[in-house]
DSSP file (Angstrom, degrees, kcal/mol; ACC not computed):
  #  RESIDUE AA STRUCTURE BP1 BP2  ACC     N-H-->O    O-->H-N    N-H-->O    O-->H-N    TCO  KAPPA ALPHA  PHI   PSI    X-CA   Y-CA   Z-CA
    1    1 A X              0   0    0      0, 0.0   142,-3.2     0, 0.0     2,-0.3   0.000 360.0 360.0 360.0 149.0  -13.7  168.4  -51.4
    2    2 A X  E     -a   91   0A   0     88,-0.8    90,-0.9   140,-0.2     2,-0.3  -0.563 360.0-167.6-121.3 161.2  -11.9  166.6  -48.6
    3    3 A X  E     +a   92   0A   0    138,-0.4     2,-0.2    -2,-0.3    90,-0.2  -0.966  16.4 179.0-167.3 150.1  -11.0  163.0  -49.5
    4    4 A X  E     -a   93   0A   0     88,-2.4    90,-1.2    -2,-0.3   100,-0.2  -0.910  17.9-140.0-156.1 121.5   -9.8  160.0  -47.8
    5    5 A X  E     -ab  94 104A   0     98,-1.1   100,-1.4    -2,-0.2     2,-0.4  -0.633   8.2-151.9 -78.2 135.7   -8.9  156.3  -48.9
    6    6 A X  E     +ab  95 105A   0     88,-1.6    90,-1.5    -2,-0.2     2,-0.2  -0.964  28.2 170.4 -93.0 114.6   -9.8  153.2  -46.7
    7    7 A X  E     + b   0 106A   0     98,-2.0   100,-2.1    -2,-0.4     2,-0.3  -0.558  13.3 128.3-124.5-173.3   -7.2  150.4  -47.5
    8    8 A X        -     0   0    0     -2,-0.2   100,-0.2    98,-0.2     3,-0.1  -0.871  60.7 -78.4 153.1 155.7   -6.5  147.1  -45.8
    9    9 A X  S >  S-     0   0    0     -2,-0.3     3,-1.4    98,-0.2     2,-0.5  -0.315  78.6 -56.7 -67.5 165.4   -6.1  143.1  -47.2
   10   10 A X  T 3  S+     0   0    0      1,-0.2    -1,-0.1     2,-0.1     0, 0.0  -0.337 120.8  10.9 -28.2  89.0   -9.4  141.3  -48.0
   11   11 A X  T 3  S+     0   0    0     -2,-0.5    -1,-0.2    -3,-0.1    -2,-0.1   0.345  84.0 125.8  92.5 -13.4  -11.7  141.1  -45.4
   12   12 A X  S <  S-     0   0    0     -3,-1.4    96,-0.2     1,-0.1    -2,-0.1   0.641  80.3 -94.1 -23.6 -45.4  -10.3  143.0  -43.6
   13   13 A X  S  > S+     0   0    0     -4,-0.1     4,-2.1   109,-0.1    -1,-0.1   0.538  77.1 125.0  83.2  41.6  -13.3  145.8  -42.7
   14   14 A X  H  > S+     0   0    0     -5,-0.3     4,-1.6     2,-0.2    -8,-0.1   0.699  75.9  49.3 -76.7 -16.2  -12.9  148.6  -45.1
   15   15 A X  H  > S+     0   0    0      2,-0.2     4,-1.5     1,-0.1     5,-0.5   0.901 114.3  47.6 -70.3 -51.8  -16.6  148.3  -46.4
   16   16 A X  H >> S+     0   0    0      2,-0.2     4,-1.4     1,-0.2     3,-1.2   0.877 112.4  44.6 -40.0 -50.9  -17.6  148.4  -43.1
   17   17 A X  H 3X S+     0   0    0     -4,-2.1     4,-4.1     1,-0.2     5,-0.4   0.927 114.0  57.5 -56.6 -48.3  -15.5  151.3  -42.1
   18   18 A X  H 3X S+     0   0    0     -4,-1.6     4,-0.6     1,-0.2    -1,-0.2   0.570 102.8  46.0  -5.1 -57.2  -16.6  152.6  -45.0
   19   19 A X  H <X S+     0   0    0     -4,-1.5     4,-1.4    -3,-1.2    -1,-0.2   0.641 112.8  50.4-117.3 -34.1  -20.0  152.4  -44.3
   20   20 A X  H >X S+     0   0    0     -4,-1.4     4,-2.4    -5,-0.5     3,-1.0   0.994 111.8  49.3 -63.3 -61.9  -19.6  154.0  -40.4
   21   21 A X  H 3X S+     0   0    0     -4,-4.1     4,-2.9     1,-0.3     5,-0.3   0.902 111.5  47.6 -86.5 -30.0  -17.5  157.1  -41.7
   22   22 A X  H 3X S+     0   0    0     -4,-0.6     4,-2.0    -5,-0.4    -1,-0.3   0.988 115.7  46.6 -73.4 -32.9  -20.3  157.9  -44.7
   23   23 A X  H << S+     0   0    0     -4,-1.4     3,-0.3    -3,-1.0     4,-0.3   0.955 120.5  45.2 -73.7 -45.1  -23.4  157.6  -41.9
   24   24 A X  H >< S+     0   0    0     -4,-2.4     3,-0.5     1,-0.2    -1,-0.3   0.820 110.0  42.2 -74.8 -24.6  -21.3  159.6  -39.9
   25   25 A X  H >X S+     0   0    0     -4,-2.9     3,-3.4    -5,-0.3     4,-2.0   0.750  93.2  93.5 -87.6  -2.6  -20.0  162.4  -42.1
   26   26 A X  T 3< S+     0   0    0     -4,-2.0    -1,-0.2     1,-0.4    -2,-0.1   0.701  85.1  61.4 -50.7 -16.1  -24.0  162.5  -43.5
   27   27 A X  T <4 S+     0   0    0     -3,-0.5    -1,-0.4    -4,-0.3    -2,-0.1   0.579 103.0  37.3 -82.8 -16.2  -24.0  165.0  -40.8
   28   28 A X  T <4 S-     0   0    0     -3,-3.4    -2,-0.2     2,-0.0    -1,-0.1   0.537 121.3 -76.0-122.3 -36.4  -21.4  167.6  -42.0
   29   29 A X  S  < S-     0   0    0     -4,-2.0     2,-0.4    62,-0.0    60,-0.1  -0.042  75.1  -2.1-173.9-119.1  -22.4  167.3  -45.6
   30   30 A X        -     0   0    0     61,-0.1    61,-0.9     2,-0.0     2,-0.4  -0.951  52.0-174.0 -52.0 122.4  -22.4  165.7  -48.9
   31   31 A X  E     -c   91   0A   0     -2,-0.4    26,-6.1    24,-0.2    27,-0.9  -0.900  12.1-176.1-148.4 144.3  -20.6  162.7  -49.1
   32   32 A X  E     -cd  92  58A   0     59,-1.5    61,-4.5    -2,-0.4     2,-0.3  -0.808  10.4-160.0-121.4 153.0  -19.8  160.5  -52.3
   33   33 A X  E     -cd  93  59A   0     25,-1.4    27,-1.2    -2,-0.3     2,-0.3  -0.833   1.7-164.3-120.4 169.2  -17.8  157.1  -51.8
   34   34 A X  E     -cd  94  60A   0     59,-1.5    61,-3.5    -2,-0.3     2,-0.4  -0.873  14.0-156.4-151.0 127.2  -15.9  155.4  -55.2
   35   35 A X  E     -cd  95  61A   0     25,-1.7    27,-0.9    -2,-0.3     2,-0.2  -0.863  13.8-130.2-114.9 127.8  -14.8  151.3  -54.6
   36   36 A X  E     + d   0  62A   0     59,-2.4     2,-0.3    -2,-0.4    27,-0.2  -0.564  32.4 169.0 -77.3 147.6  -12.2  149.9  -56.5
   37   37 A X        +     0   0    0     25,-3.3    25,-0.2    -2,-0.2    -2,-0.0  -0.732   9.6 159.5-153.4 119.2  -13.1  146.7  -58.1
   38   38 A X  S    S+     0   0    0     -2,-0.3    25,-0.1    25,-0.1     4,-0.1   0.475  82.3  42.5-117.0 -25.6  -10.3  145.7  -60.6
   39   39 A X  S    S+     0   0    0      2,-0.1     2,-0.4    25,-0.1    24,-0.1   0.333 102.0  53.6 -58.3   0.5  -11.7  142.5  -60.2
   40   40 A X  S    S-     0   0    0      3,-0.0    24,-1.8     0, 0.0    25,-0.7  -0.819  88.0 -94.2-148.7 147.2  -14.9  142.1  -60.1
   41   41 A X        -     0   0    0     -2,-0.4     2,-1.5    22,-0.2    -2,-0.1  -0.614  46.3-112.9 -58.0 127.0  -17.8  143.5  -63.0
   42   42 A X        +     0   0    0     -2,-0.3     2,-0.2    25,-0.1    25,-0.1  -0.533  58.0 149.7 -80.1 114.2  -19.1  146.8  -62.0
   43   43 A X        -     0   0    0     -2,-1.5     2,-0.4     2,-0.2     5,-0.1  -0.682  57.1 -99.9-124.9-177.9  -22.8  146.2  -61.1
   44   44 A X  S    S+     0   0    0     -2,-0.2     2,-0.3     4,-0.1    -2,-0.1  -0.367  93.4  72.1-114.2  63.2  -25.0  147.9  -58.6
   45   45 A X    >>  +     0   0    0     -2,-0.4     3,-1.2     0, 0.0     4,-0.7  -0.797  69.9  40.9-146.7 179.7  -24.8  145.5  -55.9
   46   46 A X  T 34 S-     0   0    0      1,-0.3    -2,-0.0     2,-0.3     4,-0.0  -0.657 119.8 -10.0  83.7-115.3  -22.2  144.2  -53.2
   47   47 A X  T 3> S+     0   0    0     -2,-0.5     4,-1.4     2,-0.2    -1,-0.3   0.388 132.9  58.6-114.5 -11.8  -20.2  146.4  -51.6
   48   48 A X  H <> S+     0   0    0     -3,-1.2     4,-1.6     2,-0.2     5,-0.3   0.795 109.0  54.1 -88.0 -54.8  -21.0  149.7  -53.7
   49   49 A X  H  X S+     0   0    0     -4,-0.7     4,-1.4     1,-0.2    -2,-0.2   0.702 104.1  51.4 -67.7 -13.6  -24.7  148.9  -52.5
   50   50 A X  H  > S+     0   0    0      2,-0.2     4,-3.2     3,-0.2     5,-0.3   0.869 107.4  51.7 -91.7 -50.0  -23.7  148.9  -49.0
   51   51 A X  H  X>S+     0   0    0     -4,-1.4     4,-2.8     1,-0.2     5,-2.5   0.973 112.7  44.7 -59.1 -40.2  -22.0  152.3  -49.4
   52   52 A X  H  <5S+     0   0    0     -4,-1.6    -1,-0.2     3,-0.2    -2,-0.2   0.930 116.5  51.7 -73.1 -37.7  -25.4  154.0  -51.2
   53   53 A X  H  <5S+     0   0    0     -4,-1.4    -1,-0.2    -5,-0.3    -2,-0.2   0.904  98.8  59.9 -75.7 -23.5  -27.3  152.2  -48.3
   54   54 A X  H  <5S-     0   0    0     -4,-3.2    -2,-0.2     1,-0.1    -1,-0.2   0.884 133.6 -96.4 -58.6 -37.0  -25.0  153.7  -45.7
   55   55 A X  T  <5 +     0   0    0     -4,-2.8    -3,-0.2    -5,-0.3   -24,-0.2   0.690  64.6 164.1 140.8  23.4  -26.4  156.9  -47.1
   56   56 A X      < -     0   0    0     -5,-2.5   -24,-0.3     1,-0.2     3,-0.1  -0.237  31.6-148.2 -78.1 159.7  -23.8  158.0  -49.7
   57   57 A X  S    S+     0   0    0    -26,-6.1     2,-0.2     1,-0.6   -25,-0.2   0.658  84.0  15.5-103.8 -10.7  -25.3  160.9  -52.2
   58   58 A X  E    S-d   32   0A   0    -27,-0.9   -25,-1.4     2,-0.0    -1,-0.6  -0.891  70.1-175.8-158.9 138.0  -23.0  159.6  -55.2
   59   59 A X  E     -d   33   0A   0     -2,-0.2     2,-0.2   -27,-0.2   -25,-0.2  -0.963   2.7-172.9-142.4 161.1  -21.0  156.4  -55.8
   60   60 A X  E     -d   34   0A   0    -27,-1.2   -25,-1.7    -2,-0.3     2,-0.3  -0.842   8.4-155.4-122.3 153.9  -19.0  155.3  -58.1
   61   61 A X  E     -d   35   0A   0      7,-0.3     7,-1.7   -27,-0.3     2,-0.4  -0.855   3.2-162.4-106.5 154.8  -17.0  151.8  -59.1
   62   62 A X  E     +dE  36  67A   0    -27,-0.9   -25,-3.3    -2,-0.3     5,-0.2  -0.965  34.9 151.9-175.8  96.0  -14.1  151.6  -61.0
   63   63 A X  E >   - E   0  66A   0      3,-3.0     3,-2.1    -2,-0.4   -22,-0.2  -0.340  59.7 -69.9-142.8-160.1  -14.0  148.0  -62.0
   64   64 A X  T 3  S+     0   0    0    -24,-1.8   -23,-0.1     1,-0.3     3,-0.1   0.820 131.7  47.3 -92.0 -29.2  -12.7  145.5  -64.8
   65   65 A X  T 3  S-     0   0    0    -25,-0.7     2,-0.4     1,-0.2    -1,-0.3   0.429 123.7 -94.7 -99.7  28.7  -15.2  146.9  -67.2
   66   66 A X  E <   -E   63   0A   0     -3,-2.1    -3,-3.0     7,-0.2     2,-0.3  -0.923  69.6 -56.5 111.5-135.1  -14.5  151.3  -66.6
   67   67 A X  E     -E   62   0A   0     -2,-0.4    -5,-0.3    -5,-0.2     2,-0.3  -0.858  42.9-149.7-140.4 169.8  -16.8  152.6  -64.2
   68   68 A X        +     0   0    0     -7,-1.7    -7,-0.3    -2,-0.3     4,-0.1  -0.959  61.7  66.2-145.4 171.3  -20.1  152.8  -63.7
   69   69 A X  S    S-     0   0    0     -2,-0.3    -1,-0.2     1,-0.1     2,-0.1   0.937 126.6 -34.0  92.3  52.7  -22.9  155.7  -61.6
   70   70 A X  S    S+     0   0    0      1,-0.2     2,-0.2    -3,-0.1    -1,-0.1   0.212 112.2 110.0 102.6 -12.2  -22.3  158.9  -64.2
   71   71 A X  S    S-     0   0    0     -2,-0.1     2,-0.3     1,-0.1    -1,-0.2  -0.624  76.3-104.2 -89.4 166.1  -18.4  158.5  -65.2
   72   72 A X    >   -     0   0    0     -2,-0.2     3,-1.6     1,-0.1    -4,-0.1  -0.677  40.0 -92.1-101.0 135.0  -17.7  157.5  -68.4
   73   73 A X  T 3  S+     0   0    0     -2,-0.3    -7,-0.2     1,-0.3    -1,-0.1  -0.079 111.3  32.9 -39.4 125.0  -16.6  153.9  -69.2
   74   74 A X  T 3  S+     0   0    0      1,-0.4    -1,-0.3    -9,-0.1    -8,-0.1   0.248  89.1 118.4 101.1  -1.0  -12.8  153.7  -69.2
   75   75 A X    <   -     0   0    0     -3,-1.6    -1,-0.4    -8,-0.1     2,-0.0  -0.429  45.3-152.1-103.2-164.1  -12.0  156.2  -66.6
   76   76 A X     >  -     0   0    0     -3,-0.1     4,-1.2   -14,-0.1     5,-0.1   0.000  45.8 -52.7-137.9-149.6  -10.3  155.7  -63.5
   77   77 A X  H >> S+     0   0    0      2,-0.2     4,-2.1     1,-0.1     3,-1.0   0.980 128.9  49.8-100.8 -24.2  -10.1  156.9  -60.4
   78   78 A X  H 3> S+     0   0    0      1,-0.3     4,-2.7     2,-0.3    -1,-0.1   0.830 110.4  61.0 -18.9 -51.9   -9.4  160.8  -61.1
   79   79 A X  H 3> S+     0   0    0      2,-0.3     4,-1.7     1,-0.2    -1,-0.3   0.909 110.3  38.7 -52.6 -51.0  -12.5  160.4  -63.5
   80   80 A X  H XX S+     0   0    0     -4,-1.2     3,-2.4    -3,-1.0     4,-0.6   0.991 111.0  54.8 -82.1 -39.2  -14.4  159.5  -60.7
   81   81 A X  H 3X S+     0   0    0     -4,-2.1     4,-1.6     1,-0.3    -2,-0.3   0.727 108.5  51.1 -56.3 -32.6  -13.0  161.8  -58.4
   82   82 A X  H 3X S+     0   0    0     -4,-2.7     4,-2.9     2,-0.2    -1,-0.3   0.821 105.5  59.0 -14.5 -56.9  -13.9  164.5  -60.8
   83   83 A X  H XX S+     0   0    0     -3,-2.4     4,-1.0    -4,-1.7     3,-0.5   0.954  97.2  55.8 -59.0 -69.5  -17.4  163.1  -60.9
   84   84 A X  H >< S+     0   0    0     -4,-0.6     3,-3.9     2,-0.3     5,-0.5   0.822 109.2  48.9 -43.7 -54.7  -18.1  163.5  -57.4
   85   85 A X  H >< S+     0   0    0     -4,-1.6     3,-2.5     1,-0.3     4,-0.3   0.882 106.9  60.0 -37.9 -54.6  -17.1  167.7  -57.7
   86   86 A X  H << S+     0   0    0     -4,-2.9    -1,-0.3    -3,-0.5    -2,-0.3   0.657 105.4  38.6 -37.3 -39.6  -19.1  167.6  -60.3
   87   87 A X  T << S-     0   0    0     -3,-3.9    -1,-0.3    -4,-1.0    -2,-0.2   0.203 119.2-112.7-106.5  15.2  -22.0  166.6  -58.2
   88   88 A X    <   -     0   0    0     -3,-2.5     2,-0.3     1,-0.2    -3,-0.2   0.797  44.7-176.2   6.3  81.5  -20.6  168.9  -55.4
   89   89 A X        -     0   0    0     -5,-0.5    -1,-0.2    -4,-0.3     3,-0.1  -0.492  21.6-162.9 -82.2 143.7  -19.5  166.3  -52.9
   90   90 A X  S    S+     0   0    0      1,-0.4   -88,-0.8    -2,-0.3     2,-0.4   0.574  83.1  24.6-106.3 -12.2  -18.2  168.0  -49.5
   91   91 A X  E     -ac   2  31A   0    -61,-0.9   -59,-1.5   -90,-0.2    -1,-0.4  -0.969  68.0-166.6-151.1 124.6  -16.3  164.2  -48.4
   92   92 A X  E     -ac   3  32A   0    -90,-0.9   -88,-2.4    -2,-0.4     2,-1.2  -0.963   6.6-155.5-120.2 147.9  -15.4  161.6  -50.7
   93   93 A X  E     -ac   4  33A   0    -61,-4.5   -59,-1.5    -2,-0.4     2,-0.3  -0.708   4.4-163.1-123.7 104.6  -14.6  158.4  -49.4
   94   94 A X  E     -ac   5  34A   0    -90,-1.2   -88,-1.6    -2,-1.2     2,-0.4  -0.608   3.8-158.0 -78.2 124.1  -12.3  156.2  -51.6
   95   95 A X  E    S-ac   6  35A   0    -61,-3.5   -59,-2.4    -2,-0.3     2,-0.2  -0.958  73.7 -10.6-119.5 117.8  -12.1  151.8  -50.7
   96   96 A X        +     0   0    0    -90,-1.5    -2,-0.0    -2,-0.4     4,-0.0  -0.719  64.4 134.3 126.0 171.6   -9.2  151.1  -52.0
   97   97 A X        +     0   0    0     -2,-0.2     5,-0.3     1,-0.2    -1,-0.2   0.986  31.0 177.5  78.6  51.2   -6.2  152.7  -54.5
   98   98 A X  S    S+     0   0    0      1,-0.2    15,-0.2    -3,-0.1    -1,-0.2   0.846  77.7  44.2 -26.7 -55.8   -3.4  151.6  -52.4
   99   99 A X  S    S+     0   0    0     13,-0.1    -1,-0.2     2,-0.1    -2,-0.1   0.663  89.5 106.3 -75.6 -22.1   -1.1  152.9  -54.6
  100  100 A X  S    S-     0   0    0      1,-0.1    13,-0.1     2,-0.0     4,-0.1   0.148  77.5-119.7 -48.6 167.8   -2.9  156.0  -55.2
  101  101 A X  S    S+     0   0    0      2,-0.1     2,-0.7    13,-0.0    -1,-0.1  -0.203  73.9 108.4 -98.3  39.4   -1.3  159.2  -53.5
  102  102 A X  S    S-     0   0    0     -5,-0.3     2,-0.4    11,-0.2   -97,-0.1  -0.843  81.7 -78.5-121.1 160.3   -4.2  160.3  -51.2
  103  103 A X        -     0   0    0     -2,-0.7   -98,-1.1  -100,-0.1     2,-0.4  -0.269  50.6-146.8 -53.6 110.6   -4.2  159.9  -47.7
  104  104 A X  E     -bf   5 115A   0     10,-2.3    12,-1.7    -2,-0.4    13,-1.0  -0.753  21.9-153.9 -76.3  94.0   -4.8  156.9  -46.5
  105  105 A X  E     -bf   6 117A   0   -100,-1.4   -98,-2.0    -2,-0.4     2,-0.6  -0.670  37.6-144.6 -60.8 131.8   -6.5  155.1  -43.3
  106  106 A X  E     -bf   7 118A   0     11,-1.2    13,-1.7    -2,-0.4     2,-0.3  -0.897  18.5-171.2-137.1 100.0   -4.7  151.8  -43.1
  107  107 A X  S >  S+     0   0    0   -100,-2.1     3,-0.6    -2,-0.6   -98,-0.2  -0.781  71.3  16.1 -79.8 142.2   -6.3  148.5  -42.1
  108  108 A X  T 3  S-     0   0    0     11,-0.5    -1,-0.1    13,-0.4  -100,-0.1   0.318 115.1 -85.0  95.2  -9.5   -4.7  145.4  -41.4
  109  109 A X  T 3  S+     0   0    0      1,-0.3    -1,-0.2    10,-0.2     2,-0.1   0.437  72.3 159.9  94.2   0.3   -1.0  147.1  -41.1
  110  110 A X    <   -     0   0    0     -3,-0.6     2,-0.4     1,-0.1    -1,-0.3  -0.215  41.6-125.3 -61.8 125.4   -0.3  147.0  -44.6
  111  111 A X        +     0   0    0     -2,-0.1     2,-0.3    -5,-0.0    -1,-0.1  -0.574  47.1 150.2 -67.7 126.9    2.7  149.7  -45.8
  112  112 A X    >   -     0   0    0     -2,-0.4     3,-0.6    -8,-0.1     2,-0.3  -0.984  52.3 -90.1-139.2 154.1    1.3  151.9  -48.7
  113  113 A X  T 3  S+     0   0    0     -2,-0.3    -9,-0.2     1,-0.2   -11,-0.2  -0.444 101.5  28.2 -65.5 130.3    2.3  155.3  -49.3
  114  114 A X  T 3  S+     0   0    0     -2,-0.3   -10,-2.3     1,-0.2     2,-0.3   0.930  70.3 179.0  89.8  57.2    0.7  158.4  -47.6
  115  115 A X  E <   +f  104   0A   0     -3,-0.6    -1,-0.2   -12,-0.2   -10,-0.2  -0.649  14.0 169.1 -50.8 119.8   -0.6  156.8  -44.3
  116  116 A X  E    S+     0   0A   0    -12,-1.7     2,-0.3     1,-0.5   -11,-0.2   0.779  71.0   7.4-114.0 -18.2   -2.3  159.4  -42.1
  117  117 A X  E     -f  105   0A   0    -13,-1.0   -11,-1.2     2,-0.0    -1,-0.5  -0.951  61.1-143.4-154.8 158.3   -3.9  156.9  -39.4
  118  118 A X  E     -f  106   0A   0     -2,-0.3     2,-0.5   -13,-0.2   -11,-0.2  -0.952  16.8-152.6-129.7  93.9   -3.4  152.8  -38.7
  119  119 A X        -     0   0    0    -13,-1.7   -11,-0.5    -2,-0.4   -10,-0.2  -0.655  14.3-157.1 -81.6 111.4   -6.9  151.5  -37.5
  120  120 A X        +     0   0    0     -2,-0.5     2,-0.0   -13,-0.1    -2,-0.0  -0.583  57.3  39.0 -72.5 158.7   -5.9  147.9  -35.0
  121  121 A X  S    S-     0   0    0     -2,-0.1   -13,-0.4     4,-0.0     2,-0.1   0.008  82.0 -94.3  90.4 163.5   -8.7  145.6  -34.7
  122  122 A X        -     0   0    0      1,-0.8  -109,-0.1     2,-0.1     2,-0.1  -0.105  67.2 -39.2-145.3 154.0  -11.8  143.9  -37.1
  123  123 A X  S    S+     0   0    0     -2,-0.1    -1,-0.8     2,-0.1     3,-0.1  -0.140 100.6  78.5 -53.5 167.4  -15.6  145.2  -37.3
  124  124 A X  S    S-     0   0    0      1,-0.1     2,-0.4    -2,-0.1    -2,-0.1   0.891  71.5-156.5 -41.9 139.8  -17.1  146.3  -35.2
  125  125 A X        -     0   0    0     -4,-0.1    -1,-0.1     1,-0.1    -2,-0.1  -0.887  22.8-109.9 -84.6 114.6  -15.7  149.6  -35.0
  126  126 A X    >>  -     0   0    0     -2,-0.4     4,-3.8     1,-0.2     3,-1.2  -0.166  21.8-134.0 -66.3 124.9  -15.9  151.6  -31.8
  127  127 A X  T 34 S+     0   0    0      1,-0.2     4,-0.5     2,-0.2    -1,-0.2   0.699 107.6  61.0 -51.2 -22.4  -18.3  154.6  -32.3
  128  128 A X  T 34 S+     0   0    0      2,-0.2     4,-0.2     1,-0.2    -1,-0.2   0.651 101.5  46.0-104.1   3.9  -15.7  156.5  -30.8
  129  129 A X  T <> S+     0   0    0     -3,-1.2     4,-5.7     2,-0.2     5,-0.3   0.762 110.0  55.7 -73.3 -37.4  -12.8  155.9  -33.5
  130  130 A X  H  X S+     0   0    0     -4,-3.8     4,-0.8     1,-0.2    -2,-0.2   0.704 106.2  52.4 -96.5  18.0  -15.1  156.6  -36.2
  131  131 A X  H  > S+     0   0    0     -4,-0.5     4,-2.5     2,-0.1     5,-0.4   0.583 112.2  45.1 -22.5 -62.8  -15.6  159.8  -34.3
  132  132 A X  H  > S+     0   0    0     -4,-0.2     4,-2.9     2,-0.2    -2,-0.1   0.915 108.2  51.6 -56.8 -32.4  -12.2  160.3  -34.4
  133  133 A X  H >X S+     0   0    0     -4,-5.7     4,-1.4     2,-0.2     3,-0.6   0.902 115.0  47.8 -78.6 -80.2  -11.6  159.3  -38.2
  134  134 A X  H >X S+     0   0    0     -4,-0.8     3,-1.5    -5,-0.3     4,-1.1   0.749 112.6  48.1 -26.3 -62.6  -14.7  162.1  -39.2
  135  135 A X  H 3X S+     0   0    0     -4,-2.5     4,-2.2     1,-0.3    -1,-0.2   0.887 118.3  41.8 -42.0 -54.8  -12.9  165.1  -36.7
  136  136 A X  H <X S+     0   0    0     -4,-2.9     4,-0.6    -3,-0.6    -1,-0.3   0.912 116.0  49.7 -57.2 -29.8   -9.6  164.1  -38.5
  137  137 A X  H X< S+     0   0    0     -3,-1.5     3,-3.2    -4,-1.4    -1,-0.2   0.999 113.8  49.1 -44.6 -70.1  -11.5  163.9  -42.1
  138  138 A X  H 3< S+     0   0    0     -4,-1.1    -2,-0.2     1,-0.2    -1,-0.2   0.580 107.1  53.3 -89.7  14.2  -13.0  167.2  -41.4
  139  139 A X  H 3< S+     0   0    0     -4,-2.2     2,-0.3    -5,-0.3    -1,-0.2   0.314  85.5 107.6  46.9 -96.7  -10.2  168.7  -40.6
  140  140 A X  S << S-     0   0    0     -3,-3.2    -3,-0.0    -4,-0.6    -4,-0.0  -0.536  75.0-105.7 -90.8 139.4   -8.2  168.0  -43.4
  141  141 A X        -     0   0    0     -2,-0.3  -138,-0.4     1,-0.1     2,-0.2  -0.057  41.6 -94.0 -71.2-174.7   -7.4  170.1  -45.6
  142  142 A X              0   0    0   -140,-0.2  -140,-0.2     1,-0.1    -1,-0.1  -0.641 360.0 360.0-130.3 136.6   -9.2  170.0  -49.6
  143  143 A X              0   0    0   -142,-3.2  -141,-0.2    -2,-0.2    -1,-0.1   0.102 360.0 360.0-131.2 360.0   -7.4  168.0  -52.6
């Protein structure tokens, strides 16, 4: 499974991007997304509903209360990322996990460990970046 984080400050446009790179990689394969929410209740709305309308074939949330979508309450994001193999996802698309150690698309200019690309610019996203982000996705090598 190939995997890739989208991180950035608030508001930023990681759902958005989000939501471009899953319509687009719908084309190559399976693809599951997992949204940090350490704030928020995990429900099946918001920004987790935007990824499953973008077209995702499994998501997960990872929120104040566990997770929710087929991982078991308390796990984290390795627990979901598990889940997705499990459900043999060919792209997982993580929003979120700063801190994490997977490779990271970087909104908004912010330093986190394991940058592979630094998106300038707000939504809308030029069709032909999130071209660019898939080729590099697929790519990459499997974590």
């Amino acid at each position: 499974m190939k995997i890739v984080s989208v991180v950035g400050p608030k508001k930023s446009g990681k759902t958005t991007l989000v939501e471009e790179l899953v319509r687009s990689l719908k084309r190559h394969g399976r693809v599951g997304t997992i949204k940090n929410m350490p704030h928020h209740p995990v429900e099946d709305r918001g920004d987790t509903k935007r990824h499953f309308e973008a077209g995702a074939d499994v998501v997960v949330g990872v929120g104040q209360e566990g997770v929710f979508f087929k991982v078991a309450r308390g796990g984290g994001l390795e627990e979901a990322l598990e889940e997705l193999r499990r459900e043999g996802v060919d792209y997982a698309i993580v929003e979120g996990f700063k801190r994490s150690d997977l490779p990271k698309i970087v909104l908004g200019g912010i330093d986190v460990p394991n940058p592979i690309v630094a998106v300038e610019g707000r939504p809308p996203f030029d069709d032909d970046l999130i071209e660019e982000l898939v080729r590099l996705l697929i790519s990459s090598q499997e974590l």
